[in-house]
Phi, psi and omega in degrees: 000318197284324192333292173304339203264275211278016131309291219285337099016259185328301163322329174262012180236014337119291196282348176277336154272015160252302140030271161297318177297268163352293186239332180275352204273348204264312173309315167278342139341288203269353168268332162295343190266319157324316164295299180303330179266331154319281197336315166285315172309297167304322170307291168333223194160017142166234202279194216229121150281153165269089178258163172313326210251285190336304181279325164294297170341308145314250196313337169283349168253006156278345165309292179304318167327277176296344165243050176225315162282355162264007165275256216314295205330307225262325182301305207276345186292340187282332172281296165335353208236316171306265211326303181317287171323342184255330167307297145333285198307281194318306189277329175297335185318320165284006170240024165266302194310319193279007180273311166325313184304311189274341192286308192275349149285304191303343197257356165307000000 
């Protein structure tokens, strides 16, 4: 049972970085850099020189950007991927049980 469970886990945390390679590296790119650049403005108290402390700022909050969205990508691909895995265990599970079964009858 767990098998199929932590198979389907893995696979889904798998499609959740590809996933994420694909379609997530450019979205997070631009809300961190966007978060990050509100974020200095209202301290500055309106626009920003491009300075050294500004421009570290920025990339550190593009940094946070892309791995706050390959944390979700890869996280919700791994719950989908359980679910899937536990979908998977419930239909084969009656044809484990009925194997149990003929096995503890022949052996009577």
């Amino acid at each position: 049972m767990r098998d199929m469970v932590r198979m389907g886990t893995k696979i889904g945390a798998g499609i959740g970085v590809i996933g994420f390679l694909v379609f997530g590296i450019v979205p997070g790119f631009f809300f961190g850099s966007y978060g990050s650049l509100i974020v200095i403005s209202h301290l500055m108290g309106g626009p920003v020189e491009p300075t050294l402390i500004v421009r570290a700022v920025m990339a550190i909050g593009i940094l946070l950007g892309i791995v706050c969205v390959a944390s979700v990508s890869i996280v919700s691909g791994a719950i989908l991927g359980t679910g899937v895995g536990y979908l998977v265990d419930a239909v084969n599970a009656p044809k484990e049980s009925l194997k149990t079964a003929k096995a503890a009858v022949e052996s009577k």
